[in-house]
N, C-alpha and C positions, 0 to 999 in steps of 0.2 A: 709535600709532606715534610714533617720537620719533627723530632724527639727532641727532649730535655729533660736535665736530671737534676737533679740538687738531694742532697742528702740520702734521705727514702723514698721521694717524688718523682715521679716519672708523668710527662703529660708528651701528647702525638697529637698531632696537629695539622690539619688539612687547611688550605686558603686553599682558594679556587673563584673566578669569578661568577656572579650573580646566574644563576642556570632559572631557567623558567617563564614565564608569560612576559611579555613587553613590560613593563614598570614596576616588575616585582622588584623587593625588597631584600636585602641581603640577610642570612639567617646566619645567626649566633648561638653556634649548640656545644653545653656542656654534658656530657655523658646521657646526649639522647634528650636532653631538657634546655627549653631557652636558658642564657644565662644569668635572667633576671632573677628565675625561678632557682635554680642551681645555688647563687652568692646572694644570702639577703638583705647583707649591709650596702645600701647607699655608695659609699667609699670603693666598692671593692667592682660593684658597678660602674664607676668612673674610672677606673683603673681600668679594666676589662679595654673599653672603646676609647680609652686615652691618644693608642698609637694609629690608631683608625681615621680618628679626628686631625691629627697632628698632620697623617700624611693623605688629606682629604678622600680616604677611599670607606669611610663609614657608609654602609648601605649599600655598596658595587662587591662586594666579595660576599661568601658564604663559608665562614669558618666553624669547623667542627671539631672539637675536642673532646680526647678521652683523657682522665688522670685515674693515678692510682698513689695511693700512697702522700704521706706529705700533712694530713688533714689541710680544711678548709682554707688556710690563707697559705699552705703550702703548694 
């Protein structure tokens, strides 16, 4: 678990490794919603799995985030 704040933003944040059937896929949840579906710019998408990719673990973890506050690119 992990909080962070910045101004009026507050986002809580679970990693946890891949839980479920042999080959499944690691899930990316924004306030209960993929986070494709969540961010619908492109850019903000890449940003999201930037640190994923960087540190080869995209697809092995299942990360769930809550935010409040901050609007969209907050």
């Amino acid at each position: 678990w992990g909080t962070g704040r910045r101004k009026t933003a507050v986002a809580r944040v679970r990693v946890r490794p891949v839980q479920g059937a042999p080959g499944a896929e690691g899930k990316f949840v924004v306030k209960e919603r993929p986070y494709t579906e969540f961010f619908s710019e492109p850019q903000h998408h890449a940003t999201c799995i930037a640190p994923l990719k960087a540190t080869n673990t995209l697809g092995k973890l299942d990360i769930f985030v809550n935010v409040a506050g901050g609007g969209i690119t907050g």
